[in-house]
N, CA, C and O atoms as CSV, one atom per row, in Angstrom:
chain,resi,resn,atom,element,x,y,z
A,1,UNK,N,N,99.367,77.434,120.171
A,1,UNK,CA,C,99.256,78.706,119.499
A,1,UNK,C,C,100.665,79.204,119.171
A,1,UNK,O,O,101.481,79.107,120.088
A,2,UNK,N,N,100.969,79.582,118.326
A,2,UNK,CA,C,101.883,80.139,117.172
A,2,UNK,C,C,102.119,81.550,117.390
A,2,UNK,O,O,101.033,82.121,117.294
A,3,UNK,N,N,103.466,82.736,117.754
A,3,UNK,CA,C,103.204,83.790,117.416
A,3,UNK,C,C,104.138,84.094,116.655
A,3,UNK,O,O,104.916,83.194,116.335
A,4,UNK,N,N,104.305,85.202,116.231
A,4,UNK,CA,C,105.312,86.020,115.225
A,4,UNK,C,C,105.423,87.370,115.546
A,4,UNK,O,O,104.379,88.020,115.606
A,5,UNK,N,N,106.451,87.897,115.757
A,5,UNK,CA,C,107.113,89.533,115.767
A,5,UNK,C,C,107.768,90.174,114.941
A,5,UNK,O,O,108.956,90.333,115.223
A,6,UNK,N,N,107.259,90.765,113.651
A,6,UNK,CA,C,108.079,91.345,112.557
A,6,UNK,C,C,108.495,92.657,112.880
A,6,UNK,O,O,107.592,93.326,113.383
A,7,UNK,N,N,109.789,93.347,112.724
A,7,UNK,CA,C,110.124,94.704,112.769
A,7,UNK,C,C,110.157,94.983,111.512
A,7,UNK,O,O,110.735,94.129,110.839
A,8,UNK,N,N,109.738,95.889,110.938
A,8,UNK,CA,C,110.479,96.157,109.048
A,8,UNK,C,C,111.163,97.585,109.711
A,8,UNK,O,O,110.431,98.392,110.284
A,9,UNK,N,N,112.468,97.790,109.593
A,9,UNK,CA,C,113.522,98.572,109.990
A,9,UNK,C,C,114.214,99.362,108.653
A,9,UNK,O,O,114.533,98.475,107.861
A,10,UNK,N,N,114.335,99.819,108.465
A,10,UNK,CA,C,114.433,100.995,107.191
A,10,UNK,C,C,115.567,101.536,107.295
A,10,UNK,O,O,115.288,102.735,107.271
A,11,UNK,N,N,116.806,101.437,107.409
A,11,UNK,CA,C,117.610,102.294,107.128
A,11,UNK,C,C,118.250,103.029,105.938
A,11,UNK,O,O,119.293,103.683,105.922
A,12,UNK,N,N,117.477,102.798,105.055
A,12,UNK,CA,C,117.710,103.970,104.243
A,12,UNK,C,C,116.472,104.366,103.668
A,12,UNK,O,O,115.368,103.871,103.893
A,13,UNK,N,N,116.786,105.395,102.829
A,13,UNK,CA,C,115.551,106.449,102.480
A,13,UNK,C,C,114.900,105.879,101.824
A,13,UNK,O,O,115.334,105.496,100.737
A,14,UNK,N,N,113.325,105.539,102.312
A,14,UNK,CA,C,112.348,104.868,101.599
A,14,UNK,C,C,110.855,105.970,102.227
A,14,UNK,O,O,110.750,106.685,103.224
A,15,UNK,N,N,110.181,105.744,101.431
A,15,UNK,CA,C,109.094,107.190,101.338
A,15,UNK,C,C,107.722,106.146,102.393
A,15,UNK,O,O,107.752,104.920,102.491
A,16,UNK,N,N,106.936,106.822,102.874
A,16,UNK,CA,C,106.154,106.227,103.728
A,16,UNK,C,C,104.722,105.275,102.481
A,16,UNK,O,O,104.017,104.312,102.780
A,17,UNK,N,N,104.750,105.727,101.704
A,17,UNK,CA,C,104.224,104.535,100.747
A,17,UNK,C,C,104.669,103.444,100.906
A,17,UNK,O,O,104.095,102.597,101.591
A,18,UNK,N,N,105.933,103.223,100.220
A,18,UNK,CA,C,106.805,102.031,99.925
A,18,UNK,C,C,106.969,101.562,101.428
A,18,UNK,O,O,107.116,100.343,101.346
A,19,UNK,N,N,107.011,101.888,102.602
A,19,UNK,CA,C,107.094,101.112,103.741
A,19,UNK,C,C,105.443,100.693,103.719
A,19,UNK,O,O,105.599,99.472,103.686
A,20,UNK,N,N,104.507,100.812,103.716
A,20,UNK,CA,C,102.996,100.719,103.717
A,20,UNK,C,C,102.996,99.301,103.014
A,20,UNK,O,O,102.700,98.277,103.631
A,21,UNK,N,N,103.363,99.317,101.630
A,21,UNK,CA,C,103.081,98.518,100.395
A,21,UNK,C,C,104.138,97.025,101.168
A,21,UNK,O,O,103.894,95.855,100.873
A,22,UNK,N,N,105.255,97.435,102.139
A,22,UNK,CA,C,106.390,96.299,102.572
A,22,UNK,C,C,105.124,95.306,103.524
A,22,UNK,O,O,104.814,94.117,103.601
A,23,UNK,N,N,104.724,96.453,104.066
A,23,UNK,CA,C,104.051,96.326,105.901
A,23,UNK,C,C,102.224,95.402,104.617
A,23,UNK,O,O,101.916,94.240,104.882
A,24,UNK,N,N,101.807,95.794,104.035
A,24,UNK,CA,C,101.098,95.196,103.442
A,24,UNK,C,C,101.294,93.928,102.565
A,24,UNK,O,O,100.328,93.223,102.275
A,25,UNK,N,N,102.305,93.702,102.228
A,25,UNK,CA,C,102.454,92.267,101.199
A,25,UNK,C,C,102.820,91.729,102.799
A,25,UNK,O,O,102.143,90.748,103.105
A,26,UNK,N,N,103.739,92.181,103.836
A,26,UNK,CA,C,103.794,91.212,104.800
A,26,UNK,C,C,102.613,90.288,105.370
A,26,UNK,O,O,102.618,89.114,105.742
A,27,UNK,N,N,101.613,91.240,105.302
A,27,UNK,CA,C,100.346,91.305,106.400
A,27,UNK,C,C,99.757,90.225,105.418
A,27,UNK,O,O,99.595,89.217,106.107
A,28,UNK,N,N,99.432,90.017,104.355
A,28,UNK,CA,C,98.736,89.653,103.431
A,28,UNK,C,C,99.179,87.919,103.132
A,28,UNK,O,O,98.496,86.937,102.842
A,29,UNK,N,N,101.024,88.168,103.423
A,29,UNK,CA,C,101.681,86.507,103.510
A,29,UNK,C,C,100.671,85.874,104.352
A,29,UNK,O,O,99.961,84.910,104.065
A,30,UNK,N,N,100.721,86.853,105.913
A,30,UNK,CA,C,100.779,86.317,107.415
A,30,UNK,C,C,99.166,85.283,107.317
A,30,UNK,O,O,98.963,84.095,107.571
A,31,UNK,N,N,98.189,86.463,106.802
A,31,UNK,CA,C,97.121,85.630,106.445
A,31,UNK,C,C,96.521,84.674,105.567
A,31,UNK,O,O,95.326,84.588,105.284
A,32,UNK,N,N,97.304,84.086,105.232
A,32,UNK,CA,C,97.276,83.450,103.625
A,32,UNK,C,C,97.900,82.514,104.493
A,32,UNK,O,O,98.027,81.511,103.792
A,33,UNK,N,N,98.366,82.268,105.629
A,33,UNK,CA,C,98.626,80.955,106.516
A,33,UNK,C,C,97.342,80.203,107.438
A,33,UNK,O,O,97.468,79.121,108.011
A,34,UNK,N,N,95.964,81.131,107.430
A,34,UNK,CA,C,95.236,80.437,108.085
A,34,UNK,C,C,93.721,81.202,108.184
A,34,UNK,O,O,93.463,82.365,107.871
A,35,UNK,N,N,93.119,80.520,108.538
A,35,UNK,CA,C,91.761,81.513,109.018
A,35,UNK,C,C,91.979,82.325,110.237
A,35,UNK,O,O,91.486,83.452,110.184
A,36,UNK,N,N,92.567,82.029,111.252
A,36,UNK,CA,C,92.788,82.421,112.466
A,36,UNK,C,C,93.739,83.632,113.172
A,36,UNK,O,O,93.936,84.191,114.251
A,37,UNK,N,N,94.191,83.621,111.729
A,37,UNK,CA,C,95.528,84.561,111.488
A,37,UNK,C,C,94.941,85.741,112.081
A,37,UNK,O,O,93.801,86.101,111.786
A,38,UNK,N,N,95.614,86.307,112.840
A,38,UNK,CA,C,95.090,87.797,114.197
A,38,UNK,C,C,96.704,88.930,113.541
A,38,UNK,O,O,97.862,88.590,113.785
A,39,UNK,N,N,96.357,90.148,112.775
A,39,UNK,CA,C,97.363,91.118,112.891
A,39,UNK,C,C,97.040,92.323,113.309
A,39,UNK,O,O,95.991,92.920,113.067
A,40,UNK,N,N,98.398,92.867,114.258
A,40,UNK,CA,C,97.781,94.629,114.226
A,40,UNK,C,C,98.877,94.907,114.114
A,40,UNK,O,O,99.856,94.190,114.321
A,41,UNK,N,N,98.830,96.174,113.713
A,41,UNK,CA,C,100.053,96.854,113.474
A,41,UNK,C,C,100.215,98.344,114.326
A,41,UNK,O,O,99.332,99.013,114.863
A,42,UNK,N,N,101.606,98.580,114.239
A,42,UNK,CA,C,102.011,99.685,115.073
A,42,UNK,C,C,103.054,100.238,114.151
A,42,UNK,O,O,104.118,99.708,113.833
A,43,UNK,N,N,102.275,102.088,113.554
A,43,UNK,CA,C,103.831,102.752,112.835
A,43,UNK,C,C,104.557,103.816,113.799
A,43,UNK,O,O,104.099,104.795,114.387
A,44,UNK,N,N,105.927,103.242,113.745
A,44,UNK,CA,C,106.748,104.242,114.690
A,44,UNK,C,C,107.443,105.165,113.945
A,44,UNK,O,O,108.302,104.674,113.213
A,45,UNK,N,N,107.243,107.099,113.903
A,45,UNK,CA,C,108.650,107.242,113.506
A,45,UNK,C,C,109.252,107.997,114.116
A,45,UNK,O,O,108.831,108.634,115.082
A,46,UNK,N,N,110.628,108.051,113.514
A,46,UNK,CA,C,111.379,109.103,114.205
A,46,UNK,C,C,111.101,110.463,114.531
A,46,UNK,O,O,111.937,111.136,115.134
């Protein structure tokens, strides 16, 4: 079994859409690698 840990880290001013749309084409790669593909996500902010 295979895992992966992505942070998407933002340091500069980007609007909570455009982090959504990052965090979504990611999510969308991740599964497009398998049937089995398991994601959850966690938004942190400041």
């Amino acid at each position: 079994m295979q895992s992966d840990f992505s942070i998407i880290d933002v340091p500069g001013p980007v609007t909570d859409t455009e982090l959504s749309v990052a965090a979504a084409e990611l999510i969308e790669h991740l599964r497009g690698l398998g049937p089995d593909v398991r994601v959850s996500q966690r938004l942190l902010r400041a």
